[in-house]
C-alpha positions in Angstrom: 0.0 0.0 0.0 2.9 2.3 0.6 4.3 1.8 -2.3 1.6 2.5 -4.4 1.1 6.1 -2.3 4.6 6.8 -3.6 3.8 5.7 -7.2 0.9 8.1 -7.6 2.3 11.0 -6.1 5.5 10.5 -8.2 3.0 9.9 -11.6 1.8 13.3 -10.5 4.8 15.0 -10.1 6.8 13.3 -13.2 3.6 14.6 -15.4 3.2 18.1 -13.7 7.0 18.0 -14.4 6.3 17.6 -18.0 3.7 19.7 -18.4 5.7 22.6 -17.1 8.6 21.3 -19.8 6.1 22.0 -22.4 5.0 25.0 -21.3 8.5 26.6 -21.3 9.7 25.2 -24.9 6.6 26.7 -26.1 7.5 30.4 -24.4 4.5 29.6 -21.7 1.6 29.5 -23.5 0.0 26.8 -21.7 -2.7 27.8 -19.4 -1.1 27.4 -15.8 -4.1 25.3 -14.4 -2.6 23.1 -16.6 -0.1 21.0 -14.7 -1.9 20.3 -11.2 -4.7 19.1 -13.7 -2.1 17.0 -15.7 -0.8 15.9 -12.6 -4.3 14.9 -11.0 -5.5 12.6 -14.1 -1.8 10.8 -13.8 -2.8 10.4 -10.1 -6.2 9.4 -10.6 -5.1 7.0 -13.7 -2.0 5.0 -11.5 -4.5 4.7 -8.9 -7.1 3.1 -11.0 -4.5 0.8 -12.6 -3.2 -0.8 -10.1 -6.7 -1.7 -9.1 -7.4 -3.1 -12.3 -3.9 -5.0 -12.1 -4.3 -6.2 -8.6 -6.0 -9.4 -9.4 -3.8 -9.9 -12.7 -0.6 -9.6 -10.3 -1.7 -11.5 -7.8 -2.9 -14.5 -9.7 0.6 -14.3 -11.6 2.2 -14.5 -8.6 0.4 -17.7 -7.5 2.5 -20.6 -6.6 1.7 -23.8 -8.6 -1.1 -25.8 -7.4 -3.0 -22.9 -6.4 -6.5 -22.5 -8.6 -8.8 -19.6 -8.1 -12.0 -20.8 -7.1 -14.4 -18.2 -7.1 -13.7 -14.4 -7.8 -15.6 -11.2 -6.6 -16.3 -8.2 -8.7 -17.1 -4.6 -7.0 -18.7 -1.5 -8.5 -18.6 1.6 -6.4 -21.0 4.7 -7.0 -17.8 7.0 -6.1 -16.3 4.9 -9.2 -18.8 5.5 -11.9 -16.6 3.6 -14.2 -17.1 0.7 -12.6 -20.5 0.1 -13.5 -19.0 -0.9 -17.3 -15.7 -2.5 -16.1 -15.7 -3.9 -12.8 -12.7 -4.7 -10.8 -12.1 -8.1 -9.1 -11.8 -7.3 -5.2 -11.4 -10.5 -4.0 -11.2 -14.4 -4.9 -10.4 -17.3 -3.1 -8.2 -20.1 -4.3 -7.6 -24.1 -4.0 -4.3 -25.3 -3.3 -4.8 -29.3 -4.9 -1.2 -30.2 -3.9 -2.9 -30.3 -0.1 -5.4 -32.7 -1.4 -6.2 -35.6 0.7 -9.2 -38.4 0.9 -9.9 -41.8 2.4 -9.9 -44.5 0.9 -13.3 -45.0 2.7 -14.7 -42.1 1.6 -13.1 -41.5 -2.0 -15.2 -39.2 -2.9 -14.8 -36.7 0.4 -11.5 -34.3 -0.1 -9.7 -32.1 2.1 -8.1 -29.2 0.7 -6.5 -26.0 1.7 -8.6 -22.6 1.0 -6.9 -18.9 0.4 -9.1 -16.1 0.4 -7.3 -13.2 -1.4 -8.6 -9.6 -0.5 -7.3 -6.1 -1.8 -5.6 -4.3 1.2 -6.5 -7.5 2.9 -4.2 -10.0 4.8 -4.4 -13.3 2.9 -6.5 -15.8 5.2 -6.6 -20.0 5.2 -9.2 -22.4 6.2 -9.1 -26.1 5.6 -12.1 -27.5 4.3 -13.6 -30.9 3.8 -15.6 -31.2 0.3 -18.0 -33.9 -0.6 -18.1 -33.7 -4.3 -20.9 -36.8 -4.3 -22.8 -35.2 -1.7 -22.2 -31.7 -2.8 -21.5 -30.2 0.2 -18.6 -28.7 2.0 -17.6 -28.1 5.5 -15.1 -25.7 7.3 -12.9 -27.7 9.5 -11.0 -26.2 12.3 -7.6 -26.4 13.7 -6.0 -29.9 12.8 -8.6 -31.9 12.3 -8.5 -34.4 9.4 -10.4 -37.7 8.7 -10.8 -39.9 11.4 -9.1 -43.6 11.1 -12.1 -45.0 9.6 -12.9 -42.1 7.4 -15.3 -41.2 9.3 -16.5 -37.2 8.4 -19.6 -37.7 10.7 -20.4 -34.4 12.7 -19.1 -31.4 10.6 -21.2 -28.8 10.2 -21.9 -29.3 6.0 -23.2 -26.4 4.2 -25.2 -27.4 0.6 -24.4 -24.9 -1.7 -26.0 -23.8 -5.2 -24.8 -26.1 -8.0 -22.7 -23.4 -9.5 -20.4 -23.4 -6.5 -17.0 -22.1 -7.5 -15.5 -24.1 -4.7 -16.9 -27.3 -5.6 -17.0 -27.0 -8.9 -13.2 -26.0 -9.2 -12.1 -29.7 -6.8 -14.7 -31.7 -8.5 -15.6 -31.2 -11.7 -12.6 -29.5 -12.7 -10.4 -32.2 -10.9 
């Protein structure tokens, strides 16, 4: 976050910079409103950039194994652009190299789940997915399948059919 701070306010000050450039090889005939404008759309553009790029970056940056799941889009009234081109603000990823069943329960998986968040601290749950059942279940701590494979007792949520989470581990592989 700090560092983007310091790459808008040097956008604005390298394009006020050039403005003023301009304005004296042309013997000032720029209006002087000029380059705190100049220098407040080269602000306003770095900042929406690297909102645009977050999610772009961030993926890249992925280790391998890790899928995203499930993304979320944002449009803000304060960012009337938005409303034609949202902006992913958060998504949440599978890592399948943590991928573990039972052989008693082949189809029940346990997997490790990143959620991703702009100016958010990146967060981990490990969750038990029942691609026959289609249901999933947080668990908590270090709790993994019991000797028998038993998964009796979680707290299982059914989600829609279009589950991103589900859908990424099961159908997807």
């Amino acid at each position: 976050m700090f560092l983007e701070l310091i790459a808008v306010i040097f956008a604005g000050i390298a394009v006020a910079g050039v403005v003023m450039l301009v304005n004296a090889a042309s013997g000032g005939r720029l209006p002087r409103w000029l380059a705190p404008v100049a220098a407040g759309l080269a602000m306003i553009g770095v900042t929406v950039a690297s909102e645009y790029g977050w999610y772009s970056r961030t993926v890249a940056g992925l280790p391998a194994g890790l899928v995203v799941a499930e993304t979320v889009e944002r449009r803000s009234l304060y960012r009337p652009w938005t409303y034609v081109f949202p902006y992913t603000e958060r998504f949440v990823a599978l890592d399948r190299t943590t991928r573990r069943s039972h052989p008693a329960q082949p189809d029940q998986h346990l997997v490790e789940t990143y959620f991703f968040g702009r100016w958010a601290p990146i967060g981990q749950l490990s969750t038990l997915m029942d691609c026959a059942g289609w249901q999933r279940a947080v668990i908590s701590g270090e709790t993994g399948f019991l000797p028998d494979g038993d998964t009796s007792g979680f707290d299982w949520v059914s989600p829609p059919a279009d589950d991103g989470l589900l859908t990424t581990l099961c159908r997807e592989g």
